[in-house]
VOGU-3710 file (C-alpha; in Angstrom, 3 decimals, decimal comma):
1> xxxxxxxxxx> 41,083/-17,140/8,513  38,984/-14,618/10,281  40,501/-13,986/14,179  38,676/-14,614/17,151  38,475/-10,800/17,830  37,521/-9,858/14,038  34,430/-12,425/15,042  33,661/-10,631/18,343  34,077/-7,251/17,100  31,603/-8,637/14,068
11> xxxxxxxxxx> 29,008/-9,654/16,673  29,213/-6,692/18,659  28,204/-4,357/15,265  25,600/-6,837/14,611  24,017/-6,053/17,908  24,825/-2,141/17,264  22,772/-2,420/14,341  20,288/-4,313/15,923  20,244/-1,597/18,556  19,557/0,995/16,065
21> xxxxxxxxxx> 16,391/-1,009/14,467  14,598/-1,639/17,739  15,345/1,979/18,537  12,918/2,603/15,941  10,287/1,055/17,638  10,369/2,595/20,726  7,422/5,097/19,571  5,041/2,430/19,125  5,228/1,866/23,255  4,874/-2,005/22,874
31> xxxxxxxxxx> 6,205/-4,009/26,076  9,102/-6,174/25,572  10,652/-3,676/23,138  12,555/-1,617/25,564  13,928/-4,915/27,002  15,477/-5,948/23,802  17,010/-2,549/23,288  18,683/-2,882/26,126  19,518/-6,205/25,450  21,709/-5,251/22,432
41> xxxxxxxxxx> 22,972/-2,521/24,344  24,719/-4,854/26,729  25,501/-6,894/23,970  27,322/-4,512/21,953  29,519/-3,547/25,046  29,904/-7,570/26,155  31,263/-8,078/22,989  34,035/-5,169/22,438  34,947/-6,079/26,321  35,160/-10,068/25,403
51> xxxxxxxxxx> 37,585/-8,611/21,752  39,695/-6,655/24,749  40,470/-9,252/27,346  43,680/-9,069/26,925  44,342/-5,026/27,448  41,902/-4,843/30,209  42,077/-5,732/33,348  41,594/-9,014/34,530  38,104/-7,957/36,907  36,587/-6,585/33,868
61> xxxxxxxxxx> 37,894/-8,676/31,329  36,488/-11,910/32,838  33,921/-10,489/35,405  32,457/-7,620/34,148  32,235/-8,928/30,455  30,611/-11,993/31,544  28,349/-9,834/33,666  26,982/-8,058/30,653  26,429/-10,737/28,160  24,472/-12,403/31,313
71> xxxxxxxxxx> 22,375/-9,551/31,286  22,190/-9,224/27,826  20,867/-12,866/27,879  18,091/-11,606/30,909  16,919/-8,194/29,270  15,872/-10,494/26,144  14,238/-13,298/28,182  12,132/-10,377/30,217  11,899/-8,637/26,418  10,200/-11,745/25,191
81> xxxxxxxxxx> 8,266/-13,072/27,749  6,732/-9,291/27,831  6,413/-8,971/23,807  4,224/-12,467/24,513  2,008/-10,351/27,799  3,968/-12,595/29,879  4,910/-12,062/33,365  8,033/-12,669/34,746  10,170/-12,686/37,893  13,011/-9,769/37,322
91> xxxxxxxxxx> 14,351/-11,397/41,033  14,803/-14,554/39,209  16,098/-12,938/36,166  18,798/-11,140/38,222  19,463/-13,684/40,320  20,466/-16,137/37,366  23,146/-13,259/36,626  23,961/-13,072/39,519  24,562/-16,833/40,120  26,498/-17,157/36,683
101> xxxxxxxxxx> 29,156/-14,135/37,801  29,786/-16,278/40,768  30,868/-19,115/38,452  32,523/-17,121/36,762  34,625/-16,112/39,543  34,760/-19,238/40,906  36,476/-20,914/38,031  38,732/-17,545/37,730  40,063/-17,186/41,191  39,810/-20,566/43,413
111> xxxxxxxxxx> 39,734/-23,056/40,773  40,867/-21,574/37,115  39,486/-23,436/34,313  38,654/-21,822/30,755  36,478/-25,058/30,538  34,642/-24,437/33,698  33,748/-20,904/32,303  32,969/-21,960/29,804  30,298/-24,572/30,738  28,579/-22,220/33,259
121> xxxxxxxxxx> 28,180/-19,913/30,220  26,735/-22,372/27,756  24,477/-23,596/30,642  23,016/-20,264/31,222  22,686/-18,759/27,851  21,090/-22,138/26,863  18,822/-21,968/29,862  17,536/-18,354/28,856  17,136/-19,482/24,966  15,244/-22,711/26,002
131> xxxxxxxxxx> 13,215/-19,939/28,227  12,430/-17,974/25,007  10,964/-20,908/23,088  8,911/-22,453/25,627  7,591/-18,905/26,322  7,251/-18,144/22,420  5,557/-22,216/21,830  3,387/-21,834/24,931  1,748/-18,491/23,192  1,529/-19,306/20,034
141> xxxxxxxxxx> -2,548/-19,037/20,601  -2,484/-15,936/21,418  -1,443/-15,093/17,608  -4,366/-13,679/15,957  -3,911/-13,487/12,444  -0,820/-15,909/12,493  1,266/-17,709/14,463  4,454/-17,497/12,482  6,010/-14,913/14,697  5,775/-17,548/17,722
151> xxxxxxxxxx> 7,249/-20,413/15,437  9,638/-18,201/14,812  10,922/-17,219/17,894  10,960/-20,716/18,959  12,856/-22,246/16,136  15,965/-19,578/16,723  15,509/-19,777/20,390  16,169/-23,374/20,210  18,538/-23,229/17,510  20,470/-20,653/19,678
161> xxxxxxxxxx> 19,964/-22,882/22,680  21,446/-26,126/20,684  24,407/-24,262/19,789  25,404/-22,976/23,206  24,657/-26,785/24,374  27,028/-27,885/21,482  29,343/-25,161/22,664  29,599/-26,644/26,161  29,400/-30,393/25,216  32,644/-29,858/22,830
171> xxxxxxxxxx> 34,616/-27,677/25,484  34,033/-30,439/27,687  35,155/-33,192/25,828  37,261/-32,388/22,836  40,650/-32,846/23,548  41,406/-29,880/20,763  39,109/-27,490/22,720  40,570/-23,975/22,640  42,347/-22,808/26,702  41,157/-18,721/26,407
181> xxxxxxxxxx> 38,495/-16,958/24,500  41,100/-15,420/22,102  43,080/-19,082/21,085  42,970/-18,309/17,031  41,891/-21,737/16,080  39,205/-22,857/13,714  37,202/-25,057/16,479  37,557/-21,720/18,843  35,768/-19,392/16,214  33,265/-21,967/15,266
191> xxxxxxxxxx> 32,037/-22,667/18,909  32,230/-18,744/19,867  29,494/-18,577/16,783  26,340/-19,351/18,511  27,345/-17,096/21,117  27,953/-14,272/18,257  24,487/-14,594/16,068  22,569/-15,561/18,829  21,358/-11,794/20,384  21,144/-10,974/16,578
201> xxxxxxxxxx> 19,044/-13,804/15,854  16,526/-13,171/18,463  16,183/-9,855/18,260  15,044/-10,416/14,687  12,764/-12,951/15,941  11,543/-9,851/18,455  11,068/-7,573/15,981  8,590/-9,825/13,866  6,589/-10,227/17,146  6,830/-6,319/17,706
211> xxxxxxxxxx> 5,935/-5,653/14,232  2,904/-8,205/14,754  2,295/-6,663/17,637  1,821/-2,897/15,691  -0,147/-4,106/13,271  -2,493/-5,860/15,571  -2,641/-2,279/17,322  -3,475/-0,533/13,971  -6,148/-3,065/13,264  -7,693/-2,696/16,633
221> xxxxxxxxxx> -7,829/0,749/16,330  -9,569/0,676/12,961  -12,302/-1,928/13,721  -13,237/-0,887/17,503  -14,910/2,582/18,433  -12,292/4,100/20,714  -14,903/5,385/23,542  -17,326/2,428/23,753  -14,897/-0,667/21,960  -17,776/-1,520/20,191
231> xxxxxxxxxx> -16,702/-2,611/16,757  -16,196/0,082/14,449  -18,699/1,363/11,327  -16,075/-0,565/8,979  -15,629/-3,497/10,455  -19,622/-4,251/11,694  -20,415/-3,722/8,025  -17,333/-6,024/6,785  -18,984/-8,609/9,700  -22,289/-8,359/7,853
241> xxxxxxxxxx> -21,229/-8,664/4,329  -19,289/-11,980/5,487  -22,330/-13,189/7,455  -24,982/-12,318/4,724  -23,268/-14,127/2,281  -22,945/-16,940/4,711  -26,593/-17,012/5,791  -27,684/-17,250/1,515  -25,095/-19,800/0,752  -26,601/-21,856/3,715
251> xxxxxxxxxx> -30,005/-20,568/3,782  -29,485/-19,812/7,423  -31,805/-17,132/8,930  -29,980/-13,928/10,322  -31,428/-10,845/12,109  -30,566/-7,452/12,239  -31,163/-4,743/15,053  -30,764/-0,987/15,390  -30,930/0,590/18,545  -31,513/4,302/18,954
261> xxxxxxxxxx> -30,581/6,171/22,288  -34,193/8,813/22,109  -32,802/11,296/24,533  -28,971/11,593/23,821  -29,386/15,048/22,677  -30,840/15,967/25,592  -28,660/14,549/28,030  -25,713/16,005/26,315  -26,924/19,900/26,032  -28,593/19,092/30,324
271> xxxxxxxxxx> -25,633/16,666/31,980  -22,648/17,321/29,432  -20,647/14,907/27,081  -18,797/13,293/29,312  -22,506/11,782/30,757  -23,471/10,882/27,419  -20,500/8,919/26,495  -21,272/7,111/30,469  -24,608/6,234/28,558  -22,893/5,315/25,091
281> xxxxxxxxxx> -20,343/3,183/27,016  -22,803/1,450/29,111  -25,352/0,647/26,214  -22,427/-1,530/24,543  -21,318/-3,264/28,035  -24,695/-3,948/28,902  -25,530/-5,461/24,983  -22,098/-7,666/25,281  -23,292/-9,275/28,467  -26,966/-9,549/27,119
291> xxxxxxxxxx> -26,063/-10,913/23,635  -24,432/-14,220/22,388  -20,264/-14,803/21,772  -21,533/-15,064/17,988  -23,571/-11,793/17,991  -21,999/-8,308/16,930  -22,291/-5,176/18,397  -21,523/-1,976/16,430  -21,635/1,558/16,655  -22,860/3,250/13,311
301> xxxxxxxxxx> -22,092/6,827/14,480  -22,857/9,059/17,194  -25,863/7,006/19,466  -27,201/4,807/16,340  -25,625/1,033/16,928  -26,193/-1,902/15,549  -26,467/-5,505/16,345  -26,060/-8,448/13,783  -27,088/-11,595/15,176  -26,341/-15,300/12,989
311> xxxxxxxxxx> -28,068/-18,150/13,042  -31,284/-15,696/14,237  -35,211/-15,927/12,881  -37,581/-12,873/13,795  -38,977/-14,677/16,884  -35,658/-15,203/18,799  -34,240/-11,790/17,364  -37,430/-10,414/19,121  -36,565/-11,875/22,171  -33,459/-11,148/21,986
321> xxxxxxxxxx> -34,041/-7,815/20,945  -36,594/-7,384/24,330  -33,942/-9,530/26,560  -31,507/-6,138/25,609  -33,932/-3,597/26,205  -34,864/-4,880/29,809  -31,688/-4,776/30,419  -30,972/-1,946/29,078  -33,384/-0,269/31,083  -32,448/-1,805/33,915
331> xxxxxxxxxx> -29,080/-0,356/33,710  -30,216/3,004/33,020  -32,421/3,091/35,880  -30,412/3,609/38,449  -28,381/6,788/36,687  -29,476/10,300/38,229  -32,994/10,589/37,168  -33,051/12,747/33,655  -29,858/11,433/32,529  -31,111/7,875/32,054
341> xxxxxxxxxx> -31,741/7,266/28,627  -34,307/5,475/26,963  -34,052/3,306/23,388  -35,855/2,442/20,348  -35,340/-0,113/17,888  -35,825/-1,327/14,827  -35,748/-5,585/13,867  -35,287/-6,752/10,431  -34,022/-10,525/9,310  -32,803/-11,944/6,001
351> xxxxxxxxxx> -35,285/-12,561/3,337  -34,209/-14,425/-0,281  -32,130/-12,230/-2,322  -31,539/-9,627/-0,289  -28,881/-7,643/-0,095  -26,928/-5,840/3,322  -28,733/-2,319/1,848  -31,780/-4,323/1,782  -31,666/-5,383/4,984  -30,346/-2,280/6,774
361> xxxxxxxxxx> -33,235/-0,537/4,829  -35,397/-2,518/6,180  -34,173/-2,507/9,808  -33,813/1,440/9,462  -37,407/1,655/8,648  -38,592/-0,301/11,658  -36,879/2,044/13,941  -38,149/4,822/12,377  -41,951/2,893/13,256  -40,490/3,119/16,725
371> xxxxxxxxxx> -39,952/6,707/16,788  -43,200/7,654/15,223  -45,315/5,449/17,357  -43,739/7,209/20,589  -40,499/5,930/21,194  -39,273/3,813/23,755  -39,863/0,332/22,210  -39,327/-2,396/19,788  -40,366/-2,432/16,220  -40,241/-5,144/13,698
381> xxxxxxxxxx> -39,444/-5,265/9,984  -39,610/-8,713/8,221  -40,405/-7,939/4,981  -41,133/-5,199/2,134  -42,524/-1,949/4,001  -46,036/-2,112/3,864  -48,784/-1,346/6,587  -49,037/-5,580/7,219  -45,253/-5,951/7,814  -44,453/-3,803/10,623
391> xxxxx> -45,140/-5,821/13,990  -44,642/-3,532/17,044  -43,559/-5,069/20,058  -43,507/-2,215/23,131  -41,407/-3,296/26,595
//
């Protein structure tokens, strides 16, 4: 039968090796992941002190080892509620250690009882597992793509937290419960299990939220334009295919606008680049709070963006489309004289049949009415390009 030490020297390599996986994400600079690598840290060194209570002495044997695996227990509650953008209350944190070394104490030196330990224990470590799942079931929301990394934390958080409960429960009333952490019986081994796999456990659940967590990063930072957020040349035109194909299948109407900064060139050789990205920047805050939730806003490449609006005939994307220019202008009228830029644009909707080249070709060629007729103002597109089709519309 495997020993009671064999088992705690097991679970303290487990957390070792758990150690050295997390370490691996350290690069990716999530919050919560530094947490958890300490966690396993103090894990792996709770555990060999718990396999050596009886050559050490008794202060660390019984104090100090409990002291780590309490912290062990608080560095992965902090890790998780942080891997979830949670706050939390490092006083309270410490001062559950804190409060659970006392016990500890308390049932060592004025009232000794393996039992009473023992309890305290299982009530904490169940206290910081049932912390973890509410935290993990309370954000499951927040999941973009999927919420399986938040079912998953819960489901071994509250696995972990039924075991230490079970833990507990038996010590208390089994009258074959084991008298020290070291008795070599089967019941002793079993109930030091939950104990063993849970920092393991969790820290696998961690590392599915942290890997959720990179990918989420990586997809961010392929669909958003890194100076302005807008969304990036890939994933507006992924937005429009999806929409198009929408707006045929339902015969919905949907509108298309370019917008043009006329000056950027000039603003960027006179005031410098760090003015014109200002401009860039503000074009796409100003657009978000002028626009709909449903509308996107993309930038096509250097101070060309687009807007894709569902749901959208020409005469409401023509007010919209005049709605964002006011207030465009509005914004840029109060930078430093020259540097405020001015915009054109170009309007085209959905006609049967078309395609996204269709459209764009016809939205391109309405801003390119804009330009010729002077700039500064709001050109149409509804249909093929003839002279009837284009309907300017100056602000």
């Amino acid at each position: 039968m495997l020993s009671t030490t064999a088992a705690l020297l097991a679970a303290s390599l487990l957390c070792f090796i758990m150690f050295l996986v997390v370490y691996a994400l350290r690069g990716y600079q999530i919050r919560g992941v530094s947490e958890l690598l300490l966690a396993n840290a103090l894990g792996t060194m709770a555990f060999l002190s718990y396999a050596a209570v009886k050559q050490a002495p008794e202060l660390f044997a019984f104090e100090g080892a409990n002291a780590l695996y309490a912290s062990a227990g608080g560095a992965a509650y902090v890790g998780f509620r942080r891997l979830f953008k949670r706050e939390v209350s490092l006083l309270l944190v410490a001062s559950g250690v804190l409060l659970l070394v006392a016990s500890v104490a308390w049932f060592h030196y004025v009232a000794f009882s393996f039992t009473g330990r023992t309890i305290a224990i299982s009530i904490y470590q169940a206290g910081v597992a049932a912390g973890i799942a509410w935290t993990a079931w309370r954000c499951r929301s927040q999941m973009l793509a999927t919420r399986y990394p938040a079912y998953l934390t819960a489901g071994i958080a509250l696995a972990v937290c039924a075991g230490h409960a079970l833990r507990g429960t038996g010590q208390l009333l089994s009258a074959n419960a084991p008298i020290s952490l070291l008795a070599p019986t089967g019941w002793n081994i079993l109930a030091l299990t939950p104990g063993a796999l849970a920092l393991p456990a969790l820290t696998l659940a961690g590392l599915v939220v942290a890997h959720r967590a990179v990918v989420e990063g990586m997809e961010q930072a392929a669909n958003r334009d890194f100076l302005t957020d807008a969304l990036s040349r890939r994933a507006v035109f992924g937005a429009a295919e999806r929409e198009l194909a929408r707006a045929l299948r339902t015969r919905a109407p949907l509108a298309l606008v370019l917008i043009d900064l006329d000056n950027m060139k000039r603003i960027n050789d006179s005031f410098g680049h760090a003015v014109g990205d200002d401009v860039l920047v503000r074009v796409v805050r100003t657009a978000r709070a002028a626009l709909r939730n449903m509308d996107y806003i993309g930038r096509l490449g250097g101070d060309e963006f687009v807007v894709l609006m569902p749901d959208t005939d020409l005469p409401a994307a023509m007010t919209a489309a005049e709605r964002l220019k006011r207030q465009l202008d509005d914004t840029e009228a109060g930078a430093a004289g020259a540097a405020a830029a001015s915009f054109s644009m170009g309007v085209a909707t959905l006609q049967a049949g078309d395609t996204l080249a269709a459209l764009m070709q016809r939205a391109d060629a309405a801003l390119y009415a804009a330009k010729a007729e002077g700039r500064d103002r709001i050109v149409a597109r509804h249909a093929a390009a003839t002279s009837q089709d284009v309907v300017p519309d100056v602000c």
